[in-house]
C-alpha positions as CSV (number, residue, x, y, z in Angstrom):
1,X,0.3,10.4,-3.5
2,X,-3.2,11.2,-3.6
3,X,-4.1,14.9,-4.0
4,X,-7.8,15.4,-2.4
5,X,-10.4,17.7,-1.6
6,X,-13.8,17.7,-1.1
7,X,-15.4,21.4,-2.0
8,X,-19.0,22.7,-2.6
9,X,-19.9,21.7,-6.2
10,X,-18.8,24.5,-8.8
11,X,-20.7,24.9,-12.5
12,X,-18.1,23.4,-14.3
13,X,-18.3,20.1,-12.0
14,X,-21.7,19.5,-13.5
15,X,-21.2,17.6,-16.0
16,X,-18.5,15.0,-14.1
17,X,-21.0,14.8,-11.8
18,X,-23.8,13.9,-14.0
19,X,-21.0,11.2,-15.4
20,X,-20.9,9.5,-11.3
21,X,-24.4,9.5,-10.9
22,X,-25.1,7.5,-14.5
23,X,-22.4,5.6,-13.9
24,X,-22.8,4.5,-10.2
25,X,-26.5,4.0,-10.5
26,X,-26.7,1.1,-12.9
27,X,-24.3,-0.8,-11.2
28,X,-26.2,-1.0,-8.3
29,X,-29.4,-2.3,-10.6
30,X,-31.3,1.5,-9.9
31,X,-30.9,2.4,-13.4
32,X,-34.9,2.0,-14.1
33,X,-38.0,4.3,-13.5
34,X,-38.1,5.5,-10.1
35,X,-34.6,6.3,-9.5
36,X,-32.3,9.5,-8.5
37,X,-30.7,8.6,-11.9
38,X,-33.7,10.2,-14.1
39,X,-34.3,14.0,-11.9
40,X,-33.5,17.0,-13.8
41,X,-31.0,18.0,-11.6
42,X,-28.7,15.7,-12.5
43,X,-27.6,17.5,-15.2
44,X,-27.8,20.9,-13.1
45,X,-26.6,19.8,-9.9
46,X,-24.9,23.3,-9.1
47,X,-28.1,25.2,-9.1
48,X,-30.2,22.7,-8.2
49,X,-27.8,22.9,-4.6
50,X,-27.5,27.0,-5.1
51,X,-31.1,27.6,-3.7
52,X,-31.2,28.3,-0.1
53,X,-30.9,25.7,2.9
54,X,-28.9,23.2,-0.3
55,X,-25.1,22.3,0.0
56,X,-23.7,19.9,-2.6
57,X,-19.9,18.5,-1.9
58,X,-17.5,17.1,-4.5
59,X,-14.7,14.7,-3.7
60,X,-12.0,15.4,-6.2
61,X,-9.2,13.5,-6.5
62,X,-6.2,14.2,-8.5
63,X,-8.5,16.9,-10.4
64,X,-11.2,14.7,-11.4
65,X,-14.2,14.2,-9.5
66,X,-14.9,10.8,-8.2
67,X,-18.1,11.6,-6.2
68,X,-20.4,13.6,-3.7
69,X,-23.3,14.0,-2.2
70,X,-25.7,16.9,-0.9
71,X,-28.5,18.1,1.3
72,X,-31.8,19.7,0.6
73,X,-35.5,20.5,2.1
74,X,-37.3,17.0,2.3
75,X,-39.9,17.4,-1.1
76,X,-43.7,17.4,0.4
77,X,-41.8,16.5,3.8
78,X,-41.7,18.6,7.1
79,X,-39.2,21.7,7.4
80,X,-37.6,21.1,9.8
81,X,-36.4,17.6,7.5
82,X,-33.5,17.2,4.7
83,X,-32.3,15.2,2.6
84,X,-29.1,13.3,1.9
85,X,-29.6,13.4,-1.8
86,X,-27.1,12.2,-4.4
87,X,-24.4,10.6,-2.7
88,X,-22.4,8.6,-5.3
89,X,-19.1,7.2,-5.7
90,X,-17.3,5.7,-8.7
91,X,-15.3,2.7,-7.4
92,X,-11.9,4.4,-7.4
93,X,-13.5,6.9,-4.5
94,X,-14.9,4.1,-2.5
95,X,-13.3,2.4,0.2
96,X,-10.9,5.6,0.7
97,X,-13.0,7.3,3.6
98,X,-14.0,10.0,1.3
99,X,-17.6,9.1,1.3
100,X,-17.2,9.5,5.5
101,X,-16.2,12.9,4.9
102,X,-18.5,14.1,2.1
103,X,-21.0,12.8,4.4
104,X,-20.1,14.6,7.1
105,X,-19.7,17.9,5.2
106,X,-23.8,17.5,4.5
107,X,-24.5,16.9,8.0
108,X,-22.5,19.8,9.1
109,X,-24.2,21.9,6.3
110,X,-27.7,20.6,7.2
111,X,-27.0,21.5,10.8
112,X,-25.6,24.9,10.0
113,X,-29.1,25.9,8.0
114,X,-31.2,24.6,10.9
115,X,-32.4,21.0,10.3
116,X,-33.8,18.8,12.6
117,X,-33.6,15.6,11.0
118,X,-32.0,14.0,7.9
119,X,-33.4,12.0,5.6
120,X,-32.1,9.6,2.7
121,X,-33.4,6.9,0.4
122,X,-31.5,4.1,-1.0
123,X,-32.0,0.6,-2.7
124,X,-31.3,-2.4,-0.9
125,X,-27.8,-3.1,-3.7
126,X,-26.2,-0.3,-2.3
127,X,-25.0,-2.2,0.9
128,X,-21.6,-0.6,1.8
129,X,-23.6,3.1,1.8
130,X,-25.8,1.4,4.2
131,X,-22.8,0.8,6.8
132,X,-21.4,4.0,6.1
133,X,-25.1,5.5,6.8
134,X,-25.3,3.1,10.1
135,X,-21.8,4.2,11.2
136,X,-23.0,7.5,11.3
137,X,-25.8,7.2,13.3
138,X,-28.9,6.8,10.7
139,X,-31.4,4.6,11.7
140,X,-33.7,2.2,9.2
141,X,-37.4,3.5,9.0
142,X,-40.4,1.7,8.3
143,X,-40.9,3.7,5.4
144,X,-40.3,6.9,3.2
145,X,-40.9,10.3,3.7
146,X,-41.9,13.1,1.8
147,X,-42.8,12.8,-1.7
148,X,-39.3,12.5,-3.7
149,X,-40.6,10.6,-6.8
150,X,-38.2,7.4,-6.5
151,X,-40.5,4.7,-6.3
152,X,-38.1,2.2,-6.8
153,X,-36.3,3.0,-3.6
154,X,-36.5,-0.1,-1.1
155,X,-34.6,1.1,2.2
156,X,-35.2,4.6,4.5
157,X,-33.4,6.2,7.2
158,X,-33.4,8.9,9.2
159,X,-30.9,10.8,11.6
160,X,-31.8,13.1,14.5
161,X,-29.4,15.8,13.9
162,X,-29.9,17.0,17.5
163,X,-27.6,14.0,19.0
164,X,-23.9,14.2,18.5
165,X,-21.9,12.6,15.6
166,X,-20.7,8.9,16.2
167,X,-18.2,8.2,13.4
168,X,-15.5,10.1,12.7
């Protein structure tokens, strides 16, 4: 039996979570300028998410972490717009429904601090995080938004956080 939980991010998750993102990122060919994969925050995610209208979730499964994802302001973008930033899983936490309820645990949070609409950025590789972002209601933009720094990123959508959840 599987013993799981997905929390807020804690300092001493840092550095397992750092280990997902470098892991993840090159297996899905975004390893190159541009990319999530080279922000500071990767190796600070706990106060990058500690500043105000931030969450970060960890999905920890029999004590190690195996992925997560957060929310914060949209960079150069409107206020009332977050984004789903960071949302990686290593293989052995995909597939599970894990990433459906990390996901979930940022929408909730971005709700709770008053966001309108929910952004995210992806590469076009990462297909199965496209259905999971398409089950849950995100729909493909024409472009990005804001001014995150990752280039590279092929593939935009957007959810209106007004209109009820769809997957569950």
């Amino acid at each position: 039996m599987i013993d799981i939980a997905i929390r807020p991010i804690r300092r001493d998750d840092d550095v397992a979570m750092a280990k997902v993102i470098r892991t993840v990122m090159p297996e899905f060919g975004a390893g190159g300028a541009g990319f999530a994969i080279h922000d500071p925050e990767v190796d600070n995610m706990t106060e990058a998410y500690s500043k105000p209208r931030c969450a970060y979730f960890v999905c920890v499964a029999n004590k190690a972490v195996v992925g997560g994802g957060g929310i914060a302001p949209l960079a150069g973008g409107n206020a009332d717009t977050c984004e789903l930033k960071k949302m990686y899983f290593l293989p052995a936490g995909r597939g599970q429904g894990w990433g459906q309820n990390v996901l979930l645990a940022c929408i909730d949070a971005a709700r709770t601090v008053g966001f309108r609409y929910c952004y995210l950025e992806t590469f076009n590789t990462m297909k199965g995080a496209m259905k999971l972002y398409e089950r849950n209601g995100f729909l493909k933009i024409p472009g990005p938004l804001g001014n995150t720094g990752h280039f590279a990123c092929d593939t935009f959508y957007q959810l209106d956080l007004q209109k009820p959840a769809i997957a569950k």
